[in-house]
C-alpha positions as CSV (number, residue, x, y, z in Angstrom):
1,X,-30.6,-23.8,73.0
2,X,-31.7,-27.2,72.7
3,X,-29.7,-28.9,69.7
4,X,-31.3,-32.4,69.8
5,X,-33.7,-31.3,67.0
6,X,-31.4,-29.6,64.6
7,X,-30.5,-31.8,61.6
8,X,-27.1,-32.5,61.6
9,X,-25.2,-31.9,57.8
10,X,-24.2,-34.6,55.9
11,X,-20.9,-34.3,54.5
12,X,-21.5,-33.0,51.1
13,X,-23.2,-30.5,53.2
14,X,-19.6,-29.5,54.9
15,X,-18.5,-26.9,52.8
16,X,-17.1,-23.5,52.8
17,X,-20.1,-22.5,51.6
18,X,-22.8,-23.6,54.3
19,X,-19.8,-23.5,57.6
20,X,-18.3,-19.5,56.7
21,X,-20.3,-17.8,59.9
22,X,-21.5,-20.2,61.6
23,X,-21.7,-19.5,65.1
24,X,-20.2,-22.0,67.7
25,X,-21.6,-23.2,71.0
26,X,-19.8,-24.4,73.6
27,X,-19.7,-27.1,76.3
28,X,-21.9,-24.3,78.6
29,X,-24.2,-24.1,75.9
30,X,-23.1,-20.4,75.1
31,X,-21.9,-19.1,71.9
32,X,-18.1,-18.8,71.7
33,X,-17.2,-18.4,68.7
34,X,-17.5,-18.3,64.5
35,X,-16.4,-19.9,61.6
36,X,-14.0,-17.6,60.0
37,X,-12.9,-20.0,56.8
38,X,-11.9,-23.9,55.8
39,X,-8.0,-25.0,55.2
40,X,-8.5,-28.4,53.4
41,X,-11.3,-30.9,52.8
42,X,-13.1,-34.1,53.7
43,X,-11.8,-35.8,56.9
44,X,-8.7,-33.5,57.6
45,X,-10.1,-30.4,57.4
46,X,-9.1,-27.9,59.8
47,X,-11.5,-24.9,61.1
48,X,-10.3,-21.5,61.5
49,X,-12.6,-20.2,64.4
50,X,-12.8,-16.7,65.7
51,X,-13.3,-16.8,69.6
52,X,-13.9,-14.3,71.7
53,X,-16.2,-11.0,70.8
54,X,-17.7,-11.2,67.6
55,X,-17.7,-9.6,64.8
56,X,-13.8,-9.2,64.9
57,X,-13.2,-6.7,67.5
58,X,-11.0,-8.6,70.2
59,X,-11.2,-11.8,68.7
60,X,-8.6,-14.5,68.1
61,X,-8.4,-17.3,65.5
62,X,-8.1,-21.1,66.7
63,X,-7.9,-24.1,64.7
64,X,-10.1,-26.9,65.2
65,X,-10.4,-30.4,63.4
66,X,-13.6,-30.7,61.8
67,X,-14.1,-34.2,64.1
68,X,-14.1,-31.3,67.4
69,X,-17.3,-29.8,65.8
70,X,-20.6,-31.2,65.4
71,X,-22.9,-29.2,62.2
72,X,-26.3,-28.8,62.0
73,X,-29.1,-26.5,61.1
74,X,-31.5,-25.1,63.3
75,X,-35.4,-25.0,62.6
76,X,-34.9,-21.8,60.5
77,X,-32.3,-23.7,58.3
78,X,-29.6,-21.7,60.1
79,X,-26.3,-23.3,59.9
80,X,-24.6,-23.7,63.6
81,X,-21.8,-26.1,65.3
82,X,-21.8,-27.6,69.4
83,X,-18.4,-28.4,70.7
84,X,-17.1,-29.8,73.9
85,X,-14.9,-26.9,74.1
86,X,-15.6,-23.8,76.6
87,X,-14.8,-20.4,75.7
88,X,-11.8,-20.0,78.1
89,X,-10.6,-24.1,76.8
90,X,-10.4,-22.0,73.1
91,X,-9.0,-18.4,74.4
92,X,-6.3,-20.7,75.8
93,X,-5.3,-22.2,72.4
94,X,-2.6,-20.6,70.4
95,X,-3.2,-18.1,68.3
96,X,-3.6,-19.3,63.9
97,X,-2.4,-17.5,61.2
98,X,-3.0,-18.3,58.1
């Protein structure tokens, strides 16, 4: 997927709200994950990611500074992220709970 004409979100734009799903994509290009939920705000915000399958089954939650993520929305107005982490980089970080 080419991301260099999404619109990235401003920061108002960086809430629970508009992140809650969105899918991840990794240093590959590949989805690897989704945004399960939000612990904080503004500049220290952490995100809860699921990795692995989707939809829950075999998944794991990771945490992720919001700085490790990169927002925007696709031509649809879909909300999506692009990290520099690859799937296994996340499957290898330790397991969250909340």
């Amino acid at each position: 997927m080419d991301h260099s004409q999404h619109t990235p979100l401003s920061s108002g734009e960086l809430t629970p709200e508009n992140l809650q799903g969105a899918t991840i994509y990794g240093a590959d290009d590949a989805a690897v994950g989704q945004v399960s939920h939000l612990h904080g705000s503004g500049a220290a915000c952490q995100v809860v990611v699921e990795v692995g399958r989707f939809l829950g089954l075999a998944s794991k939650p990771v945490v992720l500074g919001l700085g490790q993520l990169e927002f925007m929305r696709d031509a649809k107005g879909e909300v999506h992220a692009v990290t520099s982490w690859t799937r296994q980089q996340l499957e290898d970080m330790p397991e969250h709970s909340d």
